[in-house]
C-alpha positions in Angstrom: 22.4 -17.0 15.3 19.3 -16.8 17.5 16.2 -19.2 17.2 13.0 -18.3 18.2 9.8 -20.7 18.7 7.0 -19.4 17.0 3.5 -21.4 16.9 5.6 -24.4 16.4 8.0 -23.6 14.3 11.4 -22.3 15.3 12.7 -19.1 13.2 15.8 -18.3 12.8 16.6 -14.4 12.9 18.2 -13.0 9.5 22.0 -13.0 8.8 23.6 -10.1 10.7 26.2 -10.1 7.2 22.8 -9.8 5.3 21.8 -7.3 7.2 24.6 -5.3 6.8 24.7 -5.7 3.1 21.3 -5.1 2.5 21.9 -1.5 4.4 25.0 -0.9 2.3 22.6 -1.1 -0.7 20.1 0.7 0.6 22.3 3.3 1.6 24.6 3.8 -1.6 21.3 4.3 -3.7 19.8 7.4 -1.7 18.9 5.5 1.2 17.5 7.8 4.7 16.5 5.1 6.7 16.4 1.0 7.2 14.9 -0.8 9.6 14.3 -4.6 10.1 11.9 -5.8 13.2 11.9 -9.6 13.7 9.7 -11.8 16.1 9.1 -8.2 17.9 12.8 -7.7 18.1 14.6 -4.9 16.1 17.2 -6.3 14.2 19.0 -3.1 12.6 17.9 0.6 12.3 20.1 2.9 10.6 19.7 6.2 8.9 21.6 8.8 6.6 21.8 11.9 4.4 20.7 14.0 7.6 17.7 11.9 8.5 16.9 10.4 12.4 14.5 7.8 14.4 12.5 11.2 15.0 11.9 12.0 11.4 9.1 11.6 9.2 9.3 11.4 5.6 6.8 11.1 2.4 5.9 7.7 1.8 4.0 8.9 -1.2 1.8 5.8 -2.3 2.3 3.8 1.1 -1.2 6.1 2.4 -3.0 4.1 0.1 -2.5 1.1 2.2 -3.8 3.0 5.3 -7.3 4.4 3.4 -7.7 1.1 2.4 -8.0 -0.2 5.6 -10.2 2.3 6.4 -12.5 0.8 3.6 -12.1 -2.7 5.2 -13.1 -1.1 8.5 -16.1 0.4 6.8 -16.7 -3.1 5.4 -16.8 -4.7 8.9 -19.0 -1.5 10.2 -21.3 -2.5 8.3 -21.3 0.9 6.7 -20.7 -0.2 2.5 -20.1 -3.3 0.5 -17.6 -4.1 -1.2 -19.4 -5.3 -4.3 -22.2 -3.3 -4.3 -22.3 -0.5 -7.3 -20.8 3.0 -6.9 -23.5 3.9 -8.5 -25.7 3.4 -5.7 -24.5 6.2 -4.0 -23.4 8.6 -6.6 -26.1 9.0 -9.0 -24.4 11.0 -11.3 -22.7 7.3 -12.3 -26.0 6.1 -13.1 -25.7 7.0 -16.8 -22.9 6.0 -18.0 -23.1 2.5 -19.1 -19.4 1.3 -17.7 -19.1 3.8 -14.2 -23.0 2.1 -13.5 -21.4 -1.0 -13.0 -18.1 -0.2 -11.1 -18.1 -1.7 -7.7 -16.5 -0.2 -4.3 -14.2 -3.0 -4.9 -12.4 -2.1 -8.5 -12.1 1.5 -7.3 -9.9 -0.2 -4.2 -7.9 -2.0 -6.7 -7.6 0.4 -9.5 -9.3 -1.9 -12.1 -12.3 0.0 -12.2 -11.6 1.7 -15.9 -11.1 5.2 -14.8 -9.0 7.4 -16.5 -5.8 8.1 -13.9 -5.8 11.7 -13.4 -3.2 12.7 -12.4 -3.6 16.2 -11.8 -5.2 15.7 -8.3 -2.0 14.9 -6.8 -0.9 18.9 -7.2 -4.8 20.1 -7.4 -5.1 21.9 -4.1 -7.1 25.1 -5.3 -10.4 23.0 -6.7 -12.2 20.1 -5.7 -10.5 17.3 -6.0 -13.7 14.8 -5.3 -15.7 16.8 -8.2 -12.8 16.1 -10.8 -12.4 12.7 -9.8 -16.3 12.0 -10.1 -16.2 13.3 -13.8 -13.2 11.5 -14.5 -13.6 9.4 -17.7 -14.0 5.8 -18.1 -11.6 4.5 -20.2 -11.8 0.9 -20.0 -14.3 -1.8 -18.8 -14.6 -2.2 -15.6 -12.3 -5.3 -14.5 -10.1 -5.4 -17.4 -7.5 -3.0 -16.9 -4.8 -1.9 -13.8 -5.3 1.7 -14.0 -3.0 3.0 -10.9 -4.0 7.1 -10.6 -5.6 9.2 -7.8 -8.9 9.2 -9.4 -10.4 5.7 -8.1 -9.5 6.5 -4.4 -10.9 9.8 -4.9 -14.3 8.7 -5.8 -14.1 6.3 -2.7 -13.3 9.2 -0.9 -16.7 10.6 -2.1 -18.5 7.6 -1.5 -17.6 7.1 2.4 -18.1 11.0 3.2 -21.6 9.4 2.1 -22.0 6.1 4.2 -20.8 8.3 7.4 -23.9 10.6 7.6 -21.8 13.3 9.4 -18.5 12.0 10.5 -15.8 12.6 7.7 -13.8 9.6 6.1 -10.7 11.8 8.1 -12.1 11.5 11.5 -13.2 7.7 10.6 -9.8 7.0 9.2 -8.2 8.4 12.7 -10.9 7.1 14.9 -10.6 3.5 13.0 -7.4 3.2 11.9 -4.7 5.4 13.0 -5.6 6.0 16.9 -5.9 2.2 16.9 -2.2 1.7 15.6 -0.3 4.2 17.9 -0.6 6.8 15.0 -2.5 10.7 15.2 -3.2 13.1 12.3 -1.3 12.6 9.2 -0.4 14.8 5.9 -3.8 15.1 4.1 -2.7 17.7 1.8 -6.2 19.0 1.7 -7.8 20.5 -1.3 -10.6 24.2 -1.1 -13.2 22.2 -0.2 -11.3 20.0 2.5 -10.7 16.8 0.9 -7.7 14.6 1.3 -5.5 13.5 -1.1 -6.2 9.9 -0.8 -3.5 8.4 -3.1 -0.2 10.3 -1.1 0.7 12.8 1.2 1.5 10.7 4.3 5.0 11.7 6.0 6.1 8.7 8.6 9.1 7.6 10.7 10.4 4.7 9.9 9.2 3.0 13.4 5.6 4.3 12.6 5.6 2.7 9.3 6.7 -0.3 11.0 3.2 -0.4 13.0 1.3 -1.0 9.5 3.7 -4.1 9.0 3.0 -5.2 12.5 -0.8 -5.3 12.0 -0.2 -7.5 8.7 1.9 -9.8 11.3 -1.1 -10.0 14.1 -3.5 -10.5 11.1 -5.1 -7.3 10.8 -5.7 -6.5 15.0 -6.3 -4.3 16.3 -8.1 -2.5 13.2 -9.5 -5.5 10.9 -10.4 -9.1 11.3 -8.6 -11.2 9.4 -11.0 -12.2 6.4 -10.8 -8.9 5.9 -6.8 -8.3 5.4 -6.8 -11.9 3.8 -8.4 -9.3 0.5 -5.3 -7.5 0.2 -3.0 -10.7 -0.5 -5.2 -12.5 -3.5 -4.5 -9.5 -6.2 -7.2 -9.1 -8.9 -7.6 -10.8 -12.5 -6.3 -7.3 -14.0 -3.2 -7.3 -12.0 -2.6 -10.6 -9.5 0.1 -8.8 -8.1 -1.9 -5.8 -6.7 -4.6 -5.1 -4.0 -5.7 -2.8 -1.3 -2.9 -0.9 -1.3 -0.4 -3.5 -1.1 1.8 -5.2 -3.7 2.2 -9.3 -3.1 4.9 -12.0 -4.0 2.6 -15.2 -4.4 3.7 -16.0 -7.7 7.8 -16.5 -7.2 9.0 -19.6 -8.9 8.2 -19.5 -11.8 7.6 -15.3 -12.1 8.4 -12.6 -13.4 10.5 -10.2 -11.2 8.9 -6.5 -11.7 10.1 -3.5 -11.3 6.8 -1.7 -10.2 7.8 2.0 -9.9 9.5 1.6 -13.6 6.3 -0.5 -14.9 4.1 2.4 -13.5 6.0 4.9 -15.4 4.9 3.2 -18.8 1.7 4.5 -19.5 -1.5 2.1 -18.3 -2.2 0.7 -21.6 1.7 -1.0 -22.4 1.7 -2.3 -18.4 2.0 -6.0 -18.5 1.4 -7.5 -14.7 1.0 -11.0 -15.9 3.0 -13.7 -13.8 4.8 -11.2 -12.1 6.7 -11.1 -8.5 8.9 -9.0 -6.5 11.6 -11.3 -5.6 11.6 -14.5 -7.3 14.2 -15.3 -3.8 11.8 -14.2 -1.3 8.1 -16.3 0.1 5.6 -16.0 -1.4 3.7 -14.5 1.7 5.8 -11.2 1.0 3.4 -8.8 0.6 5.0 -4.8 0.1 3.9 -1.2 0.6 5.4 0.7 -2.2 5.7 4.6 -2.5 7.6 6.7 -5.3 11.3 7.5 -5.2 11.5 3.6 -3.6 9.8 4.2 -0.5 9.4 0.5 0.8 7.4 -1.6 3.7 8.2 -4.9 3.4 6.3 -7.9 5.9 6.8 -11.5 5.8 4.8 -13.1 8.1 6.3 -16.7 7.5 9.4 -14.9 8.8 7.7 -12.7 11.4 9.4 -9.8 9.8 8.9 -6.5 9.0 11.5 -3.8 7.0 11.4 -0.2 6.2 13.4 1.5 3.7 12.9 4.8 3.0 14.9 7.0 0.1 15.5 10.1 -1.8 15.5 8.6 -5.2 18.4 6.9 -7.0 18.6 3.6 -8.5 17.0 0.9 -6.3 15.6 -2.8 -7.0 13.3 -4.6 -5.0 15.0 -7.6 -5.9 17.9 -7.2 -5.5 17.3 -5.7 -1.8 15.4 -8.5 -1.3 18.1 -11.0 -2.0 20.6 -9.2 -0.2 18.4 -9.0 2.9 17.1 -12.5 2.7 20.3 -14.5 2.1 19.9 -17.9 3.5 16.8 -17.4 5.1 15.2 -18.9 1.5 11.6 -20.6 2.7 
């Protein structure tokens, strides 16, 4: 087994038998491709049911991740604050005595009480900002995980704003993807030429991998680190949850959730409370996670980063994760 020094500690790479049964999993459950990158080094990249290195596939949710770092950007630009009201940009909110006091923030981690809407993920013929706008509140604003296109869609609104010319696309390419090695993506556009914010991306398995890579290098070259440190603390309404990216911190003693079956319950019987991934795996994991088990995984105690990517079938994250992570426990 190879050991590599790293800041002072030396790190073992992960169990080639781990490896392989980890892609045996993957694989036998509608698996396309798996990747694993370790200390810079890839570790195992296989793919199946027709797919290649070359192709891209949906990652469905995993563009959340991507627009959210574009709001991070923003953030650092200068441009918006976090915790400063919606309201302050979209006076239509300024009525309605819960979307008054929704911040940037909430919409970012779904807490902010609007209704999910769901119907902008296939609404290509209106405007999908307008629908999102009038969406309607629900709950209070912090109280509830509400996961649905509708809070990224108002964002989407409220950045096309802050630029004062420049759309959130080119910012998102100019900021974001140009700066990871990335060009235009999937933005499955709507009449009036806004992006689906919540899905539509279509990545490689090695592209994917570049998102995980920024998480290892703390957010460079796009954010600062403060900045990515947000998308690792989760919110009161669901700990697990934020920015985009689903964490691990509570392992011990957790709950191991399935998300994509908890997100199929409707938003009011969701219970994130004490909940983890892997109960097996650190609790620095932190995970992109897109329907029909489209994974990133990166664990930067382990310098490591792992794509799968699938077309449906049964799959658990923690039982992946245990087959991947056997006897490299931290």
């Amino acid at each position: 087994m190879l050991l590599l020094w790293f800041g002072g500690t030396v790190l073992a790479d992960l169990n080639p038998v781990a490896l392989n049964s980890a892609a045996v999993y993957s694989t036998q459950r509608g698996g396309l491709s798996f990747l694993v990158r370790q200390n810079g080094r890839t570790l195992i990249e296989q793919y199946s049911g027709g797919a290649n290195a070359e192709m891209a596939l949906r990652i469905y949710s995993g563009t959340k991740a991507f627009w959210n770092l574009a709001a991070l950007a923003a953030a650092e630009d200068g441009l918006l604050n976090l915790d400063e009201n919606v309201a302050d940009t979209i006076p239509s909110w300024r009525s309605d005595p819960r979307k008054r006091i929704v911040t940037i923030r909430d919409l970012l981690n779904f807490d902010c009480g609007l209704e999910p809407t769901f119907l902008l993920h296939e609404l290509e013929n209106g405007n999908r900002d307008e629908i999102a706008l009038r969406s309607p509140s629900v709950a209070e604003p912090g109280r509830a995980f509400i996961y649905g296109p509708a809070p990224l869609q108002v964002f989407h609104r409220v950045l096309k704003e802050k630029l004062h010319g420049e759309s959130p696309t080119q910012y998102l390419e100019r900021r974001v993807l140009h700066r990871l090695g990335l060009h235009s993506q999937r933005y499955v556009e709507d009449r009036a030429g806004n992006p689906l914010l919540a899905s539509g991306f279509v990545l490689s398995a090695r592209q994917w991998t570049k998102l995980g890579e920024l998480v290892l290098r703390d957010g460079a070259p796009v954010i600062a680190k403060h900045s990515l440190d947000q998308c690792r603390r989760g919110s009161p309404a669901n700990p697990m949850f934020a920015f985009g990216w689903w964490n691990n911190r509570a392992t011990l003693f957790a709950r191991e959730i399935d998300v994509e079956q908890m997100l199929a319950r409707k938003w009011q019987d969701q219970d994130w409370r004490n909940g983890c991934l892997c109960r097996a795996a650190p609790a620095d994991l932190v995970a992109c996670i897109g329907s029909g088990n489209q994974r990133l995984y990166v664990i930067p105690s382990l310098r490591l980063v792992a794509v799968r990517q699938g077309d449906g079938g049964s799959f658990s994250d923690a039982i992946f994760l245990r087959l991947l992570l056997n006897g490299n426990r931290t």
